[in-house]
C-alpha positions as CSV (number, residue, x, y, z in Angstrom):
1,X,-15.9,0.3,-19.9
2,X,-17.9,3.5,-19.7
3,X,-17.2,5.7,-16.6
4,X,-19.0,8.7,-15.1
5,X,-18.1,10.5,-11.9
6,X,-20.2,12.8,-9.9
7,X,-20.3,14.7,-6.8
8,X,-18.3,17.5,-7.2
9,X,-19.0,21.1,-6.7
10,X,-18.2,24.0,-4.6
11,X,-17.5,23.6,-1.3
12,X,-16.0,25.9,1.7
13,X,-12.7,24.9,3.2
14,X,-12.6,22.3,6.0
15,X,-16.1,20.8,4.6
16,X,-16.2,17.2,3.4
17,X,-16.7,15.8,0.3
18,X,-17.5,12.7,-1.7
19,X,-17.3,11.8,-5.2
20,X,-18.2,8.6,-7.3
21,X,-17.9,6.9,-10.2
22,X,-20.2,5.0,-11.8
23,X,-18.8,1.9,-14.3
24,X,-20.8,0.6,-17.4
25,X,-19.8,-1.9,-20.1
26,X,-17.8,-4.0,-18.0
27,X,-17.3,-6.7,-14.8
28,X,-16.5,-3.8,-12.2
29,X,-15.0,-6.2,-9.9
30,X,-12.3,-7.2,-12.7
31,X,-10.7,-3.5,-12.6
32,X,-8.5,-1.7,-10.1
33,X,-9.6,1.9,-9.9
34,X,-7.8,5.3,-9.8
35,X,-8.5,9.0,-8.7
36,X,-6.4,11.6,-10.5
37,X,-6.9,15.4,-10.6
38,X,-5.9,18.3,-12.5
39,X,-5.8,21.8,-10.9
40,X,-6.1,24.7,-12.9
41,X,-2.7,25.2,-15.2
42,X,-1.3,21.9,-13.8
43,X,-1.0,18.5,-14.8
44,X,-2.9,15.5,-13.7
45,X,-1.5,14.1,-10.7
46,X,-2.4,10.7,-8.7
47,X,-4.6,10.5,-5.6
48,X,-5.7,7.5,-4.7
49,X,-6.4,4.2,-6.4
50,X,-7.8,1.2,-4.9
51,X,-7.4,-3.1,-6.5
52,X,-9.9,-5.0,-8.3
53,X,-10.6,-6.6,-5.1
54,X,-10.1,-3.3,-2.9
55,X,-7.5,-5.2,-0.7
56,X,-4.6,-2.7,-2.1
57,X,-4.9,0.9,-1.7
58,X,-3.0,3.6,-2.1
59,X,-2.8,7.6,-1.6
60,X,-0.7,10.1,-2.7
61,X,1.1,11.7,0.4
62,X,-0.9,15.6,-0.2
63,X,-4.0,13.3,0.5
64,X,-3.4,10.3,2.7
65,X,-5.2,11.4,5.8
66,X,-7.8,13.0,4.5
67,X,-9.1,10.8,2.0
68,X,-10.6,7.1,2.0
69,X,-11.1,5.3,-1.5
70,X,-13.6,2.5,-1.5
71,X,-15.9,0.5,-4.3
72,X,-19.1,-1.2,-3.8
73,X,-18.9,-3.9,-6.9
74,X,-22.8,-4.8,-6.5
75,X,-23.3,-0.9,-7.5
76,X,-20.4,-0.9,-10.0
77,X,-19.3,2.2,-8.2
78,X,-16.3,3.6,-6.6
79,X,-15.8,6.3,-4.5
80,X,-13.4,9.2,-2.7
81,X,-14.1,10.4,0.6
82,X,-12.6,13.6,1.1
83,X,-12.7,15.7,4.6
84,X,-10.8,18.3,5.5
85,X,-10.7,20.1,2.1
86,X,-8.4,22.7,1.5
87,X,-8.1,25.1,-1.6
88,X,-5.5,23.3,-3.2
89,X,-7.4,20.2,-3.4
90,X,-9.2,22.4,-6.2
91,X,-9.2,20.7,-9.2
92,X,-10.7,18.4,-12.2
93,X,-11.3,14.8,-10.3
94,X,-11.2,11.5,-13.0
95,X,-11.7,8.7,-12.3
96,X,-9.8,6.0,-14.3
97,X,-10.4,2.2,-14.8
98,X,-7.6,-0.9,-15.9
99,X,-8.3,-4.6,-16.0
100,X,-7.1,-6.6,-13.4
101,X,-3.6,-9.0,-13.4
102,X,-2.5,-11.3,-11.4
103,X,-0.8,-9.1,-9.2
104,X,-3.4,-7.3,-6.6
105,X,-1.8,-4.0,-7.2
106,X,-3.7,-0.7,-8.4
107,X,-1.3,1.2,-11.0
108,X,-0.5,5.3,-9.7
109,X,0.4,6.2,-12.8
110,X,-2.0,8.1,-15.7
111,X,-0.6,5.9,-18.5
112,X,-1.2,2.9,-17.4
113,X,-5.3,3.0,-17.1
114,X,-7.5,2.6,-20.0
115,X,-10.5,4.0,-19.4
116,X,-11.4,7.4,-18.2
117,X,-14.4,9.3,-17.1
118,X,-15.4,12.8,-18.0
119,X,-14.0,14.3,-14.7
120,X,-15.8,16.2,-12.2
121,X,-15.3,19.8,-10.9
122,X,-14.3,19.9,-7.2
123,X,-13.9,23.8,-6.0
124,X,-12.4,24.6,-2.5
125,X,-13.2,28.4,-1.4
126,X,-11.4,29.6,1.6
């Protein structure tokens, strides 16, 4: 599976912002998704991830109301709505991709996803 997010750039604090991802190679609808990002000098930390069937989602707590995670399987894309931005959302944004398992639970954790986009640049100005 082949992924490739978009949407980033600079925006202002308080603006909104969405970016997507864009799945090739692959059934879409048999992999959970994940959104990780990487500030500047930091490591890559967990955002939000939603199941293969997008019944499960989660968000890290930094995020939770301020972000929605969806996927649209007819347009092998997934996406994260983000509002409210602040300068410390700043960062690299990936987008990551595992198969599905019986259990209807997106993983939070870097390691265990397999497939990983080129990352997009999301830049918060105050």
């Amino acid at each position: 599976v082949q992924l490739v997010e978009s949407g980033g750039g600079l925006v202002q604090a308080g603006d909104s912002l969405r970016v997507s991802c864009v799945a090739s190679g692959g059934a879409f609808n048999d992999y959970a998704v994940g959104w990780f990002r990487q500030p500047p000098g930091k490591e890559r930390e967990f955002v939000a991830a939603i199941s293969w069937s997008g019944r499960t989602t989660y968000f890290a707590d930094s995020v939770k109301d301020r972000c929605t995670i969806s996927r649209d399987n007819a347009k092998n894309t997934g996406y994260l709505q983000m509002s409210s931005l602040k300068p410390e959302d700043t960062a690299v944004y990936y987008c990551a991709a595992v198969a599905r398992t019986a259990f209807d639970l997106p993983p939070r954790e870097p390691y265990q996803y397999d497939y990983w986009g080129q990352g997009t640049q999301v830049t918060v100005s105050s």
